[in-house]
C-alpha positions, 0 to 999 in steps of 0.5 A: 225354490217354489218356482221349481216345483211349479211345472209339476202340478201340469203333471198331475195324473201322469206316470209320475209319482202321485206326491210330485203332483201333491207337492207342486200344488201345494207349492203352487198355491203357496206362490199365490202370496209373492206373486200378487204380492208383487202384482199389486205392489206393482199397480200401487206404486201408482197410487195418485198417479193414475192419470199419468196412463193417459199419456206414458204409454210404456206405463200402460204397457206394464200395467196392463203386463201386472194385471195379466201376471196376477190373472194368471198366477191365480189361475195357475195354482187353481188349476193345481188343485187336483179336483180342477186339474182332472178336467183341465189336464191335457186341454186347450185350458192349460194353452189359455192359461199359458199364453195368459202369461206369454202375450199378456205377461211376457210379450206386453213387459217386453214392449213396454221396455222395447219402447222405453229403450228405442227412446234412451237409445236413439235421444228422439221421441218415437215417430208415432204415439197413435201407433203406439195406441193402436198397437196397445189395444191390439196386443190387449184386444188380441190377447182376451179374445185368444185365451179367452177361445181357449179357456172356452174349448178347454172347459168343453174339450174336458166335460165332452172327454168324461162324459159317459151314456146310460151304457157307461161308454164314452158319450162323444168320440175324440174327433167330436171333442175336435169337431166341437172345437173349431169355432174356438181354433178360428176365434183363436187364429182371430186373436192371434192376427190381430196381436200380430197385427199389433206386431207389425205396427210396433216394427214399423214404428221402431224403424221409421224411429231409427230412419227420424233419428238417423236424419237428425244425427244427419242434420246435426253433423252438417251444422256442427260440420267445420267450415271449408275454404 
């Protein structure tokens, strides 16, 4: 029930009823409680264990995915609260806050999985464990350095948008708001590279996964193959 009324606190100050903005706040201030409950039951049940992401490289994918989940499950029913949310709203703000969740919820559970399953899958270690590393801190490295442009830019786009002069006017025109905002695109399009980046090292490594299993499914038929008179 609370999921569904979450979407709506991005709906605060539209034509929507004012109570369906209220009650998405409130809803969503209240997931505060299952959703770090969850985070941290999480990244407790490794308690003792902590060495162990040193060398289990999907345990730092996931991780790595709580910790970014419970970032922006607290940063989601923040910018609920309508006295926040009359400067977030319509920004680069929200795009940060989502894709806090997307790349570094969403996208590093995923991989985590995606590794664990090529090695269930195909009986066989994966072809590179430094891929894998390289891959990890391009996906973390790629996703601060993207959302945290766009946290940046929001937080300017809505202080330039209600700023007013001595006349009571705008004190920037919306194409400054842009202008002002492209520092912050390019640092953005820096961070998306280099998670994509991490994409592709991901890709290749899945493949020649597949292309090592596949020579030793070869390798095995040929011993197991019967002999011929």
């Amino acid at each position: 029930f609370g999921y569904v009324w979450l979407g709506a606190h991005h709906l605060q100050y539209t034509a929507l009823p004012d109570w369906t903005g209220s009650l998405g706040a409130a809803v969503s201030l209240a997931m505060i409680i299952p959703s770090w409950g969850g985070a941290v039951n999480g990244m407790m049940t490794l308690s003792g264990a902590w060495d162990k992401l040193r060398t289990d490289y999907v345990l730092r994918f996931l991780i790595m995915s709580l910790a970014f989940y419970a970032m922006s499950t607290f940063e989601g029913p923040v910018m609920s609260i309508k006295t926040v949310n009359a400067l977030s709203h319509y920004t680069d703000w929200t795009v940060g806050h989502v894709h806090s969740g997307a790349l570094g919820w969403v996208a590093m559970v995923g991989i985590g999985a995606i590794y664990h399953m090529m090695t269930t899958v195909f009986h066989v270690q994966l072809w590179s464990t430094k891929l894998i590393n390289a891959h990890f801190w391009t996906a973390t490295i790629g996703t601060v350095v993207y959302i945290v442009a766009m946290w940046v830019s929001g937080i300017m786009q809505g202080l330039m948008w209600r700023a007013y002069d001595e006349y009571g006017t705008l004190a920037y025109t919306f194409a400054e708001s842009v202008e002002a905002m492209h520092p912050y695109y390019a640092m953005r399009a820096v961070g998306g590279m280099i998670f994509l980046l991490g994409t592709v090292l991901m890709v290749f490594n899945i493949l020649m996964t597949v292309a090592k299993a596949s020579s030793q499914g070869s390798v095995q038929a040929a011993r197991t193959a019967p002999a011929t008179a």
